[in-house]
KEKE-3310 file (N, C-alpha, C; in steps of 0.2 Angstrom, whole numbers, plus 5000, padded with zeros to 4 digits):
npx = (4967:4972:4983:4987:5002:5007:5023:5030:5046:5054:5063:5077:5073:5062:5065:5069:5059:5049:5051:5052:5040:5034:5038:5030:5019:5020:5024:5009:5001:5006:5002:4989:4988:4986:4990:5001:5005:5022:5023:5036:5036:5045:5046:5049:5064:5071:5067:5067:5082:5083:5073:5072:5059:5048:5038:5035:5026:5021:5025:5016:5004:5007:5004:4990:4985:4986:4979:4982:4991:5007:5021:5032:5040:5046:5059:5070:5086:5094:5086:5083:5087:5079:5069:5052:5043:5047:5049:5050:5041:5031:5029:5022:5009:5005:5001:4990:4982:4979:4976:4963:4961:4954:4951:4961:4966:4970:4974:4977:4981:4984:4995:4996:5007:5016:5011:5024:5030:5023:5023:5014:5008:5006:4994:4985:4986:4982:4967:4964:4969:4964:4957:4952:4959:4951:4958:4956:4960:4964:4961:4960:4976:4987:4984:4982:4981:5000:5010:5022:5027:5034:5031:5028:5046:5048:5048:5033:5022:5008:4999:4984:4970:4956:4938:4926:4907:4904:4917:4918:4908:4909:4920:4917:4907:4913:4918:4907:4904:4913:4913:4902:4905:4910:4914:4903:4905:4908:4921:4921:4934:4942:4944:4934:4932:4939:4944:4936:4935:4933:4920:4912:4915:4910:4898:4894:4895:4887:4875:4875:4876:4860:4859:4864:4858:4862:4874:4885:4890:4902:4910:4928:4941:4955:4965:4962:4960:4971:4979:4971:4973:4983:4982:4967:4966:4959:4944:4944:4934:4932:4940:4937:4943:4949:4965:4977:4977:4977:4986:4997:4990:4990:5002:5005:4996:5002:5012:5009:5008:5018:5026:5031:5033:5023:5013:5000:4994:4978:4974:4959:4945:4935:4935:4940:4953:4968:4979:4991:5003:5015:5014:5026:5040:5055:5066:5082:5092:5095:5096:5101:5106:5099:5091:5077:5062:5048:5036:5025:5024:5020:5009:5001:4999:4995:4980:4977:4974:4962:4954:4953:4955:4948:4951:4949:4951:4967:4971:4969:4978:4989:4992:4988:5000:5011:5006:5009:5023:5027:5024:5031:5043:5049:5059:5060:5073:5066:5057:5059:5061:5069:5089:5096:5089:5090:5091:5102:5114:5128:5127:5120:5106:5096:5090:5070:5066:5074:5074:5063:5063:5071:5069:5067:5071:5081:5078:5084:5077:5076:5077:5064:5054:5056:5053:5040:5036:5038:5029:5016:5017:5019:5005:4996)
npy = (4921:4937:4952:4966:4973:4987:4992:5000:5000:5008:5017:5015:5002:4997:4991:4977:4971:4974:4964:4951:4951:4951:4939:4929:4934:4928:4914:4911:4914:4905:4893:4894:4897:4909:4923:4936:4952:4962:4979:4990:5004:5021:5031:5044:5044:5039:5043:5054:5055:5050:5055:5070:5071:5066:5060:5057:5062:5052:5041:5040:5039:5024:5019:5023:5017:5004:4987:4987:4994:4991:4995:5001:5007:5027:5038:5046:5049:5056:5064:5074:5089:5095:5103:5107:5107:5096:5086:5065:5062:5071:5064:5053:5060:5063:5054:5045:5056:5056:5044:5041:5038:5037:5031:5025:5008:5000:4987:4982:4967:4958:4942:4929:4920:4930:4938:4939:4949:4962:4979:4980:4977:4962:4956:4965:4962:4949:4951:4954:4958:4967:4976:4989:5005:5017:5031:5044:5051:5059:5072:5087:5091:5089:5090:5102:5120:5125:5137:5150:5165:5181:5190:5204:5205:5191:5176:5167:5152:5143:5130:5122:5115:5108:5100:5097:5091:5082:5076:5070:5062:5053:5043:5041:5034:5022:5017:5014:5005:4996:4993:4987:4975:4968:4968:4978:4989:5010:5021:5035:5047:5062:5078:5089:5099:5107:5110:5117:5111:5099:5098:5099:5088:5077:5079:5076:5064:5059:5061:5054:5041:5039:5029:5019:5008:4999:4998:5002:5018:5029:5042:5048:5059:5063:5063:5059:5044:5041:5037:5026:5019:5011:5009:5000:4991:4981:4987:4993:4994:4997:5011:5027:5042:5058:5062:5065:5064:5050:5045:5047:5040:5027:5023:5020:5009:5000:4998:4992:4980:4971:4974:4985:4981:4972:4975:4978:4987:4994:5007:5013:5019:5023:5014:4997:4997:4997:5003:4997:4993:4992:4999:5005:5014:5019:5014:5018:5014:5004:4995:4986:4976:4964:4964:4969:4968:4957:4956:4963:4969:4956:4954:4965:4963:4951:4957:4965:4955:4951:4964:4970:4962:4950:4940:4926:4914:4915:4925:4921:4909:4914:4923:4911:4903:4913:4912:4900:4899:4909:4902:4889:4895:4906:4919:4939:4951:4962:4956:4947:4942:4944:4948:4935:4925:4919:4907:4902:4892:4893:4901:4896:4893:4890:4899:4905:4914:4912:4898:4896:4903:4898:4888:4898:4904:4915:4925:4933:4944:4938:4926:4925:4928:4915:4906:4905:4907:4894:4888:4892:4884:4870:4870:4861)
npz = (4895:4891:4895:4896:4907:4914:4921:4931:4936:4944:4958:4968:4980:4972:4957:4963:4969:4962:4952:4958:4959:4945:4943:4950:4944:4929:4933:4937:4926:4916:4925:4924:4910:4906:4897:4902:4896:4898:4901:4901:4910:4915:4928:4940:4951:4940:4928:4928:4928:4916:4906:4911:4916:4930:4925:4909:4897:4885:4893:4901:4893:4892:4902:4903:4891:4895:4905:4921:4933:4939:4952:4959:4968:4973:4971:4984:4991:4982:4972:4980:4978:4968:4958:4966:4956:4950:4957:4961:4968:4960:4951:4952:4958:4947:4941:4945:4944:4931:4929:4936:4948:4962:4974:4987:4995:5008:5018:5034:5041:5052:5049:5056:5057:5062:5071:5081:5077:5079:5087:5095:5111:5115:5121:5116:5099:5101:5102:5089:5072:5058:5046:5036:5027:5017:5008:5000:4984:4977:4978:4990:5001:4995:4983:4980:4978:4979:4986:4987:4994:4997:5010:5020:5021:5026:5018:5015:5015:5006:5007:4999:5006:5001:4997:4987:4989:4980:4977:4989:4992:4981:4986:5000:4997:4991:5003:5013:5004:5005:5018:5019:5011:5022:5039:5041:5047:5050:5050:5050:5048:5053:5055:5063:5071:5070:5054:5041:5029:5032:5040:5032:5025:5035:5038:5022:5025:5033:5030:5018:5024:5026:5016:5020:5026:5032:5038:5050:5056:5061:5069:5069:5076:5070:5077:5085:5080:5077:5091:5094:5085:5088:5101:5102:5089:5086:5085:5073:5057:5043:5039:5033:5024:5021:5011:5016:5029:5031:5022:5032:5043:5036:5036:5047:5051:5044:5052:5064:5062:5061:5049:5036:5024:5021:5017:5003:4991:4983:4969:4963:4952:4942:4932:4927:4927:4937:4949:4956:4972:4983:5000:5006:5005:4993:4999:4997:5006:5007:4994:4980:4989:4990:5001:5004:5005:4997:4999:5000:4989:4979:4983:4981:4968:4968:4972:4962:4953:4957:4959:4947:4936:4938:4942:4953:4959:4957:4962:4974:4974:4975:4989:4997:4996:4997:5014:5015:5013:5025:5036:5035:5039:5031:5032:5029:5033:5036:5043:5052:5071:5080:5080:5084:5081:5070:5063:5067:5072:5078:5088:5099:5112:5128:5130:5130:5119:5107:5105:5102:5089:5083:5072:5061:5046:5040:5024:5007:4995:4980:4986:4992:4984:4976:4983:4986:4973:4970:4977:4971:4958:4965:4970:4963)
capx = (4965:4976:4981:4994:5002:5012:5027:5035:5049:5057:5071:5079:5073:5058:5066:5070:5052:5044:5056:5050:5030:5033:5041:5024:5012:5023:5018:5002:4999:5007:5000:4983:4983:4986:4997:5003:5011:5024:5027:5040:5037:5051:5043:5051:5069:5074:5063:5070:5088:5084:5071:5071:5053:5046:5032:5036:5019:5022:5025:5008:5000:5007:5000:4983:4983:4987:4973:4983:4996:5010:5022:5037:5042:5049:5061:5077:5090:5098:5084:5079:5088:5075:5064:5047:5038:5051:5053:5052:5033:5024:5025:5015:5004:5000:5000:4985:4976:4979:4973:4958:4960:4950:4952:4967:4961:4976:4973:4981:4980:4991:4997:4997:5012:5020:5010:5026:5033:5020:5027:5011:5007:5003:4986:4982:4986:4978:4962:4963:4971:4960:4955:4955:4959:4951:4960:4954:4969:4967:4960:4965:4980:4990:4983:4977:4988:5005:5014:5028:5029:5037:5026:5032:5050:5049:5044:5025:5022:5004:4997:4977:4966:4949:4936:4920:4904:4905:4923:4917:4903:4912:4925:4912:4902:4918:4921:4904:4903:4919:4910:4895:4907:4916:4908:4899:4905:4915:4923:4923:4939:4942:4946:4929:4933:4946:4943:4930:4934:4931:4915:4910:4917:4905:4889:4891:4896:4881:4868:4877:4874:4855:4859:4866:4855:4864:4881:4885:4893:4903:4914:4932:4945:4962:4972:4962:4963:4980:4980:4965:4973:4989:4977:4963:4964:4951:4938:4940:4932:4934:4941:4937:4948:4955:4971:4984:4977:4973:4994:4997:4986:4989:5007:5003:4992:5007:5018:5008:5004:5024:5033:5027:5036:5021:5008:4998:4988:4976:4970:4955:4943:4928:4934:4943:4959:4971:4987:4993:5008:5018:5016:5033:5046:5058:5073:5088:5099:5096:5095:5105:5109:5094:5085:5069:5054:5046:5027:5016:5023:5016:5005:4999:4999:4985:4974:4977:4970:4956:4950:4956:4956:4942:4953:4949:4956:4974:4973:4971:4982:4998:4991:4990:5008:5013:5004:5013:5030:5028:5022:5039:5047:5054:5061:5066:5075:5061:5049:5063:5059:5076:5096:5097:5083:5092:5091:5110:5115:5134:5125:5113:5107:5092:5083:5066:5066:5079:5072:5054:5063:5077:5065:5063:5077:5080:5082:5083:5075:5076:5074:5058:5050:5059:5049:5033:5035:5038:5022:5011:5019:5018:5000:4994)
capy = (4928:4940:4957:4971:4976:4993:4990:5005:4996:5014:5020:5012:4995:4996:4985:4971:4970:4972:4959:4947:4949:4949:4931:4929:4931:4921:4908:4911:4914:4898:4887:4896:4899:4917:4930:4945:4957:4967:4987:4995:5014:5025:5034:5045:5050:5035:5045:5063:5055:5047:5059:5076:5074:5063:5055:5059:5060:5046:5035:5041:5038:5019:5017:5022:5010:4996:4986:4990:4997:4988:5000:4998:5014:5031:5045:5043:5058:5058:5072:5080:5094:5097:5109:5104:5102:5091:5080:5059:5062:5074:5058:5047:5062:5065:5045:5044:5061:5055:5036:5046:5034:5042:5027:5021:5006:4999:4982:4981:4963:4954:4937:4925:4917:4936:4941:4942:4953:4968:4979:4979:4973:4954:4955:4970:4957:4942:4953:4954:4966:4967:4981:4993:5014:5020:5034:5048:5050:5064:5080:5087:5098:5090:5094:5109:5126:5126:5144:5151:5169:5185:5195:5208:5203:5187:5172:5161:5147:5141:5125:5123:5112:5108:5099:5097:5090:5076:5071:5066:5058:5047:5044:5039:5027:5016:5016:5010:4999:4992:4989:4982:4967:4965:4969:4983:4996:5009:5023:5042:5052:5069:5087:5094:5104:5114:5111:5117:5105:5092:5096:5096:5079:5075:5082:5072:5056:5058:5063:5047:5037:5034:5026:5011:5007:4992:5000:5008:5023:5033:5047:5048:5064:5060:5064:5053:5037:5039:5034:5020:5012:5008:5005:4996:4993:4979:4991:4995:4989:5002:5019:5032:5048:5059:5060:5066:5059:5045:5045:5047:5033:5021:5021:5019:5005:4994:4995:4988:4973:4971:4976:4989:4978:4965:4979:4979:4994:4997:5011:5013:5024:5022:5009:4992:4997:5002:5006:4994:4995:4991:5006:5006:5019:5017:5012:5016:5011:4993:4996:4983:4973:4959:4963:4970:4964:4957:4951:4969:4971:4952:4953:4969:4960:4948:4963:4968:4950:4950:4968:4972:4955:4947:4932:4926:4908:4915:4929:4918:4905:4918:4925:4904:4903:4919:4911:4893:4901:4911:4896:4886:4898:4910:4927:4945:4953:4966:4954:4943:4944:4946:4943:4929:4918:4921:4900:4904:4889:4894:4904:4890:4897:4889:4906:4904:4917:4910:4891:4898:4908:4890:4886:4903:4904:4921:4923:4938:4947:4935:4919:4923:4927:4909:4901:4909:4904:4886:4885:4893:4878:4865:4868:4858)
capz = (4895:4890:4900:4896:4914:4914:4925:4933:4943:4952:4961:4975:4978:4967:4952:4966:4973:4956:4948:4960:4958:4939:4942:4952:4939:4925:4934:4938:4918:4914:4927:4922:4903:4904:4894:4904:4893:4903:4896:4907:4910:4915:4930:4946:4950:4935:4922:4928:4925:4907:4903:4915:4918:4933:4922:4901:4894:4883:4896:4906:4888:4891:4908:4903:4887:4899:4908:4923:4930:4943:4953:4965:4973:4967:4977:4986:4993:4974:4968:4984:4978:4960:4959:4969:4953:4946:4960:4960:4969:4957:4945:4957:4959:4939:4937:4949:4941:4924:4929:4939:4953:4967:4981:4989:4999:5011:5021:5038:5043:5052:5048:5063:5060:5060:5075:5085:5073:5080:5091:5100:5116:5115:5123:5112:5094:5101:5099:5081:5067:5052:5044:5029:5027:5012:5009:4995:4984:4972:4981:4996:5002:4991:4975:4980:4976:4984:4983:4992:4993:4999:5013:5024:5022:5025:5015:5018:5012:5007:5006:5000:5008:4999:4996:4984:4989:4975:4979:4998:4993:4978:4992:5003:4994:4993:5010:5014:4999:5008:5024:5017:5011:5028:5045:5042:5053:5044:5054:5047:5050:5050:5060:5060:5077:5067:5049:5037:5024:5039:5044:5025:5025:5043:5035:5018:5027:5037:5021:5013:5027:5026:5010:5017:5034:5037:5038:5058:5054:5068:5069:5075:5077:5065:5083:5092:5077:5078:5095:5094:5082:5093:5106:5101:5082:5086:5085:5067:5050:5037:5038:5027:5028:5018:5007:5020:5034:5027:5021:5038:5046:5034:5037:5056:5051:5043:5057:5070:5059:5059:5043:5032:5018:5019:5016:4996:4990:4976:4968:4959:4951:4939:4928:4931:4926:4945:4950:4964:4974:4990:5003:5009:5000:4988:5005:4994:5009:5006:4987:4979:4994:4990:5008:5004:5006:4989:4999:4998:4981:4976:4989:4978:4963:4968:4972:4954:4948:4960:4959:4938:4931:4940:4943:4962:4961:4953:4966:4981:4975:4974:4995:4999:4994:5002:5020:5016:5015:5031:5041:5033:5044:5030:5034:5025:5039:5042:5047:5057:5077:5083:5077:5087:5082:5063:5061:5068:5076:5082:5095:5102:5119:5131:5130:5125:5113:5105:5104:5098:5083:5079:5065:5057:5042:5035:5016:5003:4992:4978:4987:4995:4977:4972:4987:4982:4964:4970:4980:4967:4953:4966:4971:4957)
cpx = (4972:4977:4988:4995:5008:5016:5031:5040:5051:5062:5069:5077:5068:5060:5065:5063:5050:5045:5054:5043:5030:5036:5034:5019:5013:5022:5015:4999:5000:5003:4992:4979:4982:4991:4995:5010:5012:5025:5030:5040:5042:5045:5047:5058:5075:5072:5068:5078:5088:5082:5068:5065:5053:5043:5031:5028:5018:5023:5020:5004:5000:5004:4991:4983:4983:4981:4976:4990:5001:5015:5026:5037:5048:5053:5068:5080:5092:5094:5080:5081:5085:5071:5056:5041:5041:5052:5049:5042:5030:5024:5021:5010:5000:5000:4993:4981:4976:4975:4965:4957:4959:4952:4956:4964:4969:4975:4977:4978:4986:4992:4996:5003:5017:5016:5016:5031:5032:5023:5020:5009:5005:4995:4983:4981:4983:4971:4961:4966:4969:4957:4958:4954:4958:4951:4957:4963:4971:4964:4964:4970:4987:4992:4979:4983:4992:5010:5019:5028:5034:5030:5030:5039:5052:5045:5038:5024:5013:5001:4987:4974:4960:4947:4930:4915:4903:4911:4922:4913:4906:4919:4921:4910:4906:4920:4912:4901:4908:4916:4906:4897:4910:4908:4904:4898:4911:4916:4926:4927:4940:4943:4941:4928:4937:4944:4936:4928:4932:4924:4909:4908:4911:4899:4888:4890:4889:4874:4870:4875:4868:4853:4860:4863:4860:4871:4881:4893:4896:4910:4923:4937:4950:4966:4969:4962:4968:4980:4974:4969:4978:4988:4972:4960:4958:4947:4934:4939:4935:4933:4940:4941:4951:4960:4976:4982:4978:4982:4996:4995:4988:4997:5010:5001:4996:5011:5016:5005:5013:5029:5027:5029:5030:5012:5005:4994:4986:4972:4967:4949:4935:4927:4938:4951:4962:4978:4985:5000:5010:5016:5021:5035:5051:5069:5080:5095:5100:5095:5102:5108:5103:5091:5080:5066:5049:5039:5023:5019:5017:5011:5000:4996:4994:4979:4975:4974:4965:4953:4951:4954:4950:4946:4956:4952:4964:4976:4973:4977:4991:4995:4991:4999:5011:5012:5009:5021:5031:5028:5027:5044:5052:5054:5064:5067:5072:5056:5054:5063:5063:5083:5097:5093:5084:5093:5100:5111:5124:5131:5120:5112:5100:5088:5078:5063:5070:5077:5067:5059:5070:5073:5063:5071:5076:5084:5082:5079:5070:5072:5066:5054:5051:5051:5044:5031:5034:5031:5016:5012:5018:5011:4996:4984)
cpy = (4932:4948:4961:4975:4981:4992:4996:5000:5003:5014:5013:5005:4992:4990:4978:4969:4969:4966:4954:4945:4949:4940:4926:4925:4930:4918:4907:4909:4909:4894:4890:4898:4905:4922:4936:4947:4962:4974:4992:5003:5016:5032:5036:5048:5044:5039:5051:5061:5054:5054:5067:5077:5068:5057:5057:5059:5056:5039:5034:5038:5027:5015:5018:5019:5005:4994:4988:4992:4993:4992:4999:5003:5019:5035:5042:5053:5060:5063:5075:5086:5098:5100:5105:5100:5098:5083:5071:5061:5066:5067:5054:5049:5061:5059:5044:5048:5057:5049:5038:5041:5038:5040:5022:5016:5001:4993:4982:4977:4959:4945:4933:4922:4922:4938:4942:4946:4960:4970:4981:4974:4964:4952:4958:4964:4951:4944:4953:4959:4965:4973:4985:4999:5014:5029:5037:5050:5058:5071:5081:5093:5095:5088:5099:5114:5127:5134:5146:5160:5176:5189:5199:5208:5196:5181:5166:5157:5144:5136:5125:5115:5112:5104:5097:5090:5082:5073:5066:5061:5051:5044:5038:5035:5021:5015:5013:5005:4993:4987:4985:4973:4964:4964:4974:4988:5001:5019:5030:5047:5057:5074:5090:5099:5109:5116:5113:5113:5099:5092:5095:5089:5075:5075:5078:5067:5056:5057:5055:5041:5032:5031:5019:5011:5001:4995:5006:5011:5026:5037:5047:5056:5063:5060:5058:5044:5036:5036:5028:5018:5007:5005:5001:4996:4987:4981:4993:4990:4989:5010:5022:5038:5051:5061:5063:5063:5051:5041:5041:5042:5027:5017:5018:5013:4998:4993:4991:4980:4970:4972:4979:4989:4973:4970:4981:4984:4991:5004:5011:5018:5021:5017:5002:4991:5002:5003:5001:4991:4993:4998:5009:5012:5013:5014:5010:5017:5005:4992:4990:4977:4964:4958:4965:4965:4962:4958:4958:4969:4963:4949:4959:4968:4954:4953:4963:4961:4950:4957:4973:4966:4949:4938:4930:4918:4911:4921:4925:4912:4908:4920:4916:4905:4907:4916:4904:4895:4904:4906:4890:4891:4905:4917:4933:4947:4958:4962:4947:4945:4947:4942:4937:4923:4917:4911:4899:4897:4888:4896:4902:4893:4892:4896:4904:4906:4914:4905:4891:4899:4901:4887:4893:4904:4913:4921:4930:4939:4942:4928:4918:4922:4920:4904:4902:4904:4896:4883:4885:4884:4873:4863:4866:4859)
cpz = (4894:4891:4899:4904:4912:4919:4925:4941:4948:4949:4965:4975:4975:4960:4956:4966:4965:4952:4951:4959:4950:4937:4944:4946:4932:4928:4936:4930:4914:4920:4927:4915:4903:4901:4896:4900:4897:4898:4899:4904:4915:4922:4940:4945:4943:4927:4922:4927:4918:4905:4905:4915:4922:4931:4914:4900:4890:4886:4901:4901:4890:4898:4906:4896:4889:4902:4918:4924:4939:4945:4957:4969:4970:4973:4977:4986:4986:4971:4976:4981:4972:4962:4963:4962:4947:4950:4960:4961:4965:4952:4945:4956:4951:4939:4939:4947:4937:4924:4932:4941:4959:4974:4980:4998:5000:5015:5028:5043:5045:5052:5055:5064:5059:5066:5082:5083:5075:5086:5097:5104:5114:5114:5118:5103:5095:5100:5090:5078:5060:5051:5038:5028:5019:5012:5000:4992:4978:4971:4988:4997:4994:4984:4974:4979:4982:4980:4988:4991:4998:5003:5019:5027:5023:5019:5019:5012:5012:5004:5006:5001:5006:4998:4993:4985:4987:4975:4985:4996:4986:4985:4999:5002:4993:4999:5014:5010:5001:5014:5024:5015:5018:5035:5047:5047:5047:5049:5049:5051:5049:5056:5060:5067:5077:5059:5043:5031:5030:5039:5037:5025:5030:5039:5029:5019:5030:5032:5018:5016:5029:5020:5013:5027:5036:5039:5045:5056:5061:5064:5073:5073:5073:5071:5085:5089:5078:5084:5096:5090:5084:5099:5109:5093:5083:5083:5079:5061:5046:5041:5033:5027:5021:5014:5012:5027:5035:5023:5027:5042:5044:5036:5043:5055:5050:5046:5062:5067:5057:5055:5040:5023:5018:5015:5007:4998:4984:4976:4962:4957:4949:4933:4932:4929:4933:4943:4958:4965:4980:4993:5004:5002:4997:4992:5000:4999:5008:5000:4986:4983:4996:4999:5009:5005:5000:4994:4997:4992:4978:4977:4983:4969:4961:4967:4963:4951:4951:4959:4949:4934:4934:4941:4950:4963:4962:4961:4973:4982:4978:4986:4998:5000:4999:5010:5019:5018:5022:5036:5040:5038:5040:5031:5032:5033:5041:5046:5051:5066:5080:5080:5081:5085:5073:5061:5061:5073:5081:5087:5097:5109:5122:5131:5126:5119:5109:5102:5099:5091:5079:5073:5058:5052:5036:5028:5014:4999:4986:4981:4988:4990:4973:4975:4985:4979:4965:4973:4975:4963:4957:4970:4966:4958)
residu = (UNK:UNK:UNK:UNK:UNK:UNK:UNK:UNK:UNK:UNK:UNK:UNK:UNK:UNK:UNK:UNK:UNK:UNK:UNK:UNK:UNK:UNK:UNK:UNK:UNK:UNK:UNK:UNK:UNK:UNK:UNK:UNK:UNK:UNK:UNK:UNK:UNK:UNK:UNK:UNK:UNK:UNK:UNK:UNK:UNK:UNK:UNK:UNK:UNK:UNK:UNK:UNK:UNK:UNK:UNK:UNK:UNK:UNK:UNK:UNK:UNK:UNK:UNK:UNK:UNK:UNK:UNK:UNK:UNK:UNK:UNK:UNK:UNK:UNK:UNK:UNK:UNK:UNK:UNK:UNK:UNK:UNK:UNK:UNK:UNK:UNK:UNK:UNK:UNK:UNK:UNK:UNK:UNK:UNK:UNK:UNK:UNK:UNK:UNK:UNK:UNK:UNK:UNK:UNK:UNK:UNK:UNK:UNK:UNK:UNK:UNK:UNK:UNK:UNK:UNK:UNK:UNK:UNK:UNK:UNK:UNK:UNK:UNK:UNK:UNK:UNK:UNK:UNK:UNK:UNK:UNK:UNK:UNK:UNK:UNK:UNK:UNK:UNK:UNK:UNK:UNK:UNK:UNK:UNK:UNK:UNK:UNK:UNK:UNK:UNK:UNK:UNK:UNK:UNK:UNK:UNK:UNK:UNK:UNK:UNK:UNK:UNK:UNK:UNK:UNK:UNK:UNK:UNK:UNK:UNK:UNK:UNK:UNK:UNK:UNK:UNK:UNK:UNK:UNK:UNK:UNK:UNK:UNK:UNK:UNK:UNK:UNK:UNK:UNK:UNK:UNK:UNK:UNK:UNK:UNK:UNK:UNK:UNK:UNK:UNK:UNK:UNK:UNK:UNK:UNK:UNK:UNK:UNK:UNK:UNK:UNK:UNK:UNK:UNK:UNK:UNK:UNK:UNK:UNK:UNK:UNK:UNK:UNK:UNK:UNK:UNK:UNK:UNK:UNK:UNK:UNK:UNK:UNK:UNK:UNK:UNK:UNK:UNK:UNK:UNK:UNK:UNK:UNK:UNK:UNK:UNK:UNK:UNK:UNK:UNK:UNK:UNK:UNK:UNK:UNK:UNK:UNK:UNK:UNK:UNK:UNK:UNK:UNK:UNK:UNK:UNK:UNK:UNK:UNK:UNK:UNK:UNK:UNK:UNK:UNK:UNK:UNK:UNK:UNK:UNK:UNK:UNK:UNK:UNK:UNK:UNK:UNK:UNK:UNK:UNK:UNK:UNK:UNK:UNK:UNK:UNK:UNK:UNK:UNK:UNK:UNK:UNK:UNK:UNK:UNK:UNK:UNK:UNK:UNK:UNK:UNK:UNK:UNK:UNK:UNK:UNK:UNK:UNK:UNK:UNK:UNK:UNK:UNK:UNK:UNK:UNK:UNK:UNK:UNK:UNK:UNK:UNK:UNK:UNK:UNK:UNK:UNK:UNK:UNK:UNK:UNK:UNK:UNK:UNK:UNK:UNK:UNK:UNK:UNK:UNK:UNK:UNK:UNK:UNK:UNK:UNK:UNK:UNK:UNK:UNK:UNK:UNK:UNK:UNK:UNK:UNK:UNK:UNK:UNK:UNK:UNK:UNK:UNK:UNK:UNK:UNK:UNK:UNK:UNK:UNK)
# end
């Protein structure tokens, strides 16, 4: 099979990560009989240097001719200071209109052999962390009209919050299409004790809800998710929420699963062509220094075979691989449990944290996408 992938590597450490998951799915496609053609687009604050715009329209034209679209991370302090509708993120934002990807659907599971990675309690992680925020991705406050003006001497700034009837409800329908695969519970987020766009959001989820009888619907607060999920993320299945909560949440969602380098996204819309991506930012302090974290980028790059490419062997074998290397013991230095346990053996100690972590060997950026690659080639 044959499948053109748009590769926007970024800023900052976006090349490294992408440069690993592109190693990925070379040998997927050869040990599979497939040709992926890569077509690097120029998108963020690497675009606004070449070509002073965030997202050229030539190179948005070449993400939507693509089957999809692969995506590292864009931004960094080097254009904070561009005009707001030049900066690294409006390119995201128009890449996501322009691809009319509506549902950003975020995973926040945590690995077992990374379960002492999370910074939560112990007891609280032996319960379980599985689940998924479907976050709405392209309405909201912020594609809604942003102005800034002069009012009675001083300057106001306003930000619009909206949403139509028909957004919630497409929005919706994947959020209990989600649950209906898993556990069937799916947990609708929102402000509707303050906002009017919320209670919207309440009243269509509930209208929508006697569509899918098997699917146990409930309500939650966005203040009070935030603190449930730190407290008993157990509890959830599928979230629905969204687009700034739903930001906000999800970001909350990959730290307590230990690294917010191990976390895939996709986004998808009305056709089978997505956009999938790491969460994380584009950390141009560790740029160049081989210490990222390649796994949600090619972690995100299975999703794109499994939910674009229909190809569910290929996509589980790359997630095998990834679970064989972590259980070999290797480690980027975000998801390492402490400096001491660095497979450092001048500093040998009886401490049992220390002893437990004597097996875990921290690698870079590079290697880890080498190990990967080796597992995929050597599961015959």
């Amino acid at each position: 099979m044959e499948k053109k992938i748009a590769v926007i590597r970024g800023d900052g450490i976006g090349p490294e990560i992408v440069g690993e998951a592109m190693k990925v799915l070379t040998a997927i496609a050869g040990k599979y009989s497939h040709k992926f053609i890569f077509e690097d687009v120029d998108m963020g604050g690497c675009a606004i240097d070449k070509w002073g715009d965030p997202l050229p329209e030539h190179m948005l034209k070449k993400c939507l001719e693509s089957d999809s679209v692969l995506l590292g991370a864009v931004g960094g302090k080097k254009w904070d200071s561009v005009p707001g509708d030049k900066r690294p993120e409006k390119g995201l934002l128009r890449l996501r209109a322009g691809m009319e990807v509506y549902s950003n659907n975020r995973p926040a599971k945590i690995w077992d052999v990374l379960s002492e990675a999370s910074p939560l309690k112990r007891e609280t992680v032996k319960k379980g962390i599985d689940f998924i925020i479907v976050r709405e991705l392209i309405g909201g406050i912020y594609f809604g009209e942003h102005k800034t003006v002069d009012e009675n001497g001083e300057k106001k700034a306003v930000d619009v919050l909206s949403y139509t009837e028909s957004e919630i409800r497409r929005i919706g329908k994947i959020g209990f299409e989600t649950a209906r695969k898993r556990r069937k519970k799916l947990c609708s987020v929102e402000k509707s004790n303050v906002l009017d766009s919320s209670r919207l959001w309440k009243s269509v989820m509930h209208s929508l809800a006697e569509e899918y009888p098997d699917v146990e619907l409930s309500d939650m607060l966005v203040d009070n998710c935030a603190m449930q999920i730190v407290k008993d993320p157990s509890q959830f299945d599928v979230i629905v929420t969204e687009n700034m909560f739903g930001d906000i949440l999800s970001d909350e969602a990959s730290m307590i699963t230990g690294s917010i380098g191990m976390i895939p996204s996709s986004s998808l819309g009305a056709t089978s062509r997505g956009l999938y991506e790491p969460i994380h930012g584009s950390a141009p302090d560790i740029a160049g220094t081989d210490a990222a974290n390649p796994i949600g980028t090619i972690l995100s790059a299975a999703m794109m075979l499994r939910y674009s490419f229909d190809m569910e062997r290929e996509a589980d074998d790359i997630e095998c691989a990834v679970g064989r290397v972590l259980e070999a013991g290797y480690r980027t230095r975000d998801i390492m449990p402490t400096s001491g346990g660095m497979n450092n053996t001048s500093d040998a100690s009886d401490n049992s944290e220390n002893s437990a972590n004597s097996s875990l060997h921290l690698v870079g950026c590079r290697k880890m996408g080498e190990l990967i690659v080796s597992e995929i080639l050597g599961a015959r």
